[in-house]
Residue, then its C-alpha position, 0 to 999 in steps of 0.5 A: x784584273x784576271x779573266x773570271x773576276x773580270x768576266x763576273x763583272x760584264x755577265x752582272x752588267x750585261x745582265x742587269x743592263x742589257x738582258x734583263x731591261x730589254x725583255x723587261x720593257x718587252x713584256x711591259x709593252x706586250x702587255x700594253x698592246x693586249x689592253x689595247x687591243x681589248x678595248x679598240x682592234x679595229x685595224x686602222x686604229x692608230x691608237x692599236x699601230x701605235x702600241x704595236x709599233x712599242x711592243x714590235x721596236x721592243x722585240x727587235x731590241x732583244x731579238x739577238x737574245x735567242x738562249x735559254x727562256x727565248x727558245x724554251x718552247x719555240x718562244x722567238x718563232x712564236x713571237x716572230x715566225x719570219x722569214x717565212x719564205x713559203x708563205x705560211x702566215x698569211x695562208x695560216x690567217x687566211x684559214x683562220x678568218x674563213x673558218x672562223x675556228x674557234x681556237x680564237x675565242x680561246x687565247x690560252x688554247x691558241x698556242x696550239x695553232x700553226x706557229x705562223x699565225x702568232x707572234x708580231x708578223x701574223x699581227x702586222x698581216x691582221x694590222x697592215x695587209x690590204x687582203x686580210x685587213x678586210x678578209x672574214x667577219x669583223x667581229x672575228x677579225x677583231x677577236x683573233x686580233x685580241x687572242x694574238x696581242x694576248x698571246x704575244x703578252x702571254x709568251x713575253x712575260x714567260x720569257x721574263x719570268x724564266x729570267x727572274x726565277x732562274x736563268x739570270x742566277x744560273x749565269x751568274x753562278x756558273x757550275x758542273x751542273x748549271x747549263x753553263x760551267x764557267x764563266x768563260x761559256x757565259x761570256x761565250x754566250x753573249x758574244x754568240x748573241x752578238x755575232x749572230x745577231x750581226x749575222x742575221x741583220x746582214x744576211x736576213x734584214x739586208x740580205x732578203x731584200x737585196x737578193x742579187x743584182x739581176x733579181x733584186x726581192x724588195x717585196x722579201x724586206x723585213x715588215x715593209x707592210x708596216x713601212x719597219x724594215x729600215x729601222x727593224x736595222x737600226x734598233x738590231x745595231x743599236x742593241x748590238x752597239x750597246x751589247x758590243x760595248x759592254x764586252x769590250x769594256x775592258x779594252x778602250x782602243x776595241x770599244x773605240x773601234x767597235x763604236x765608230x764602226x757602228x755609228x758608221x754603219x748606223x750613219x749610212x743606214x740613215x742616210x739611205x732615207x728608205x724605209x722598205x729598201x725600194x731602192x735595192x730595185x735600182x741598180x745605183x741605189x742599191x749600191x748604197x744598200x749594199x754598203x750598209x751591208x758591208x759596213x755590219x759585216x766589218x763589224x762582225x770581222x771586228x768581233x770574231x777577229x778581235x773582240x773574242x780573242x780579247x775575251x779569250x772565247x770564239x762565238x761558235x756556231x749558231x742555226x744561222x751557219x747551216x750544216 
């Protein structure tokens, strides 16, 4: 099958059942956490964890997605500012709580406010951090709690929407005056998605937490208020396995090879039984960490090495490369 027709048949898959599902079940679950959050935002309600958790676990599925109606007004950061190495969140919070700004009673104006004070992260400090769990008036709590789960609702369904009235069609039908010309820069797209995807996960989600041998920075893991930092790893391979496996659809010995490297590597972040990485503070355990490290890495060489040139693109640079 040449390159184009081939390359049409992976976009409107990967699109319908990738892309197009996972932003679907985001906005769905966005919008479960706000309805909840309006009747019940006490913070130890296990009812509100329990959407959270939905909407978060959602989030973390299409986080690789980070093209077009994603970055359309710094929707990912607004949905998850992290990391955040200065510290910005909980100081933002913090402010918002002892002033009692208003800009909380107003979920359409919140928007406006520092970007470190919305998204699923400014909501697990709301949800999960001992300090601000109990800082300010509760009923200010409560409803800067509301005005964040609508805001997550709002941004999410954004996202969506630009994918149902746009952007979807203009990866299909690529053109001269289409964000992308061929079909070979859309193919180029999601294998950017993925490496990136890879990338992130290695360096950021294991990365943070393992810091170095001397100086090991459990306390840097990703949620690990919300004891998530583990399985924030698996849903990110999970997705990226399926994303994997619907590029390499037209080569079985690399989709072979490119899932037994994520089943391997999904095998030993299970078999580390370590929700936040604590260990990584050991000097035995964290060796294992590290080879959960190791193991995405080998994927990722298998994706720049084999997968891009069987589909005749490079994944290109990405924000992660730095200069």
């Amino acid at each position: 099958m040449p390159f184009t027709a081939q390359a049409q048949a992976s976009i409107e898959d990967i699109l319908r059942d990738h892309i197009m599902l996972r932003f679907e079940t985001l906005a769905a679950t966005s919008e479960a956490l706000a309805q909840t959050a309006s009747d019940d935002c006490e913070p130890g309600s296990e009812a509100l964890k329990s959407v959270y958790a939905d909407a978060f676990d959602a989030w973390v599925s299409a986080s690789h997605l980070r093209f077009g109606p994603t970055e359309v007004e710094d929707r990912a950061f607004a949905l998850a500012f992290w990391p955040d190495s200065r510290g910005a969140t909980p100081r933002a919070l913090a402010t918002l709580l002892a002033e009692e700004d208003p800009i909380a009673n107003a979920p359409d104006s919140y928007r406006d406010v520092s970007i470190a004070a919305r998204g699923f992260y400014a909501l697990e400090f709301l949800l999960y951090d001992e300090t601000l769990t109990n800082a300010g008036n509760p009923a200010y709590h409560c409803t800067l709690i509301q005005t964040v789960t609508s805001d997550i609702a709002s941004t999410s369904t954004s996202i969506l929407k630009d994918w149902q009235n746009g952007y979807a069609d203009q990866m299909l039908n690529p053109g001269p005056d289409a964000p992308y010309r061929t079909d070979e820069e859309v193919v180029q797209e999601m294998l950017k998605a993925l490496s990136t995807g890879l990338q992130f996960t290695s360096d950021t989600r294991l990365g943070r937490p393992l810091g170095t041998f001397d100086r090991p920075r459990p306390a840097r893991a990703e949620a690990y208020r919300s004891g998530r930092s583990a399985s924030h790893v698996l849903l990110s391979l999970e997705a990226l396995r399926d994303l994997a496996a619907r590029l390499a659809t037209g080569n079985a010995d690399l989709a072979e090879t490119l899932d037994a490297q994520f089943a391997d590597a999904e095998e030993k972040l299970t078999a580390l039984n370590d929700p936040v990485f604590a260990s990584v503070a050991d000097p035995q355990s964290r060796l294992k960490v590290e080879v959960v490290q190791q193991a995405v890495d080998k994927i990722r060489e298998t994706v720049t090495q084999e997968l891009g040139p069987t589909l005749g693109v490079a994944a290109g640079f990405n924000a992660l490369d730095g200069d």
